[in-house]
N, C-alpha and C positions, 0 to 999 in steps of 0.2 A: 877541633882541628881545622875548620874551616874559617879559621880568621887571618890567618897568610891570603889567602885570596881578595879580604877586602883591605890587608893594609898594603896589597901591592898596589892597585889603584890608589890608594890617597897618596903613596909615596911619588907615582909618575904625576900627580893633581899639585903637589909641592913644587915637581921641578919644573910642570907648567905654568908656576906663576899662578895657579887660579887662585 
């Protein structure tokens, strides 16, 4: 249950453009 927390960061990494 701890993998919400690392696809919150790839999802804000997406709408950064990186």
């Amino acid at each position: 249950m701890g993998t919400s927390a690392q696809v919150r960061p790839v999802l804000h990494d997406l709408k950064a453009g990186k």
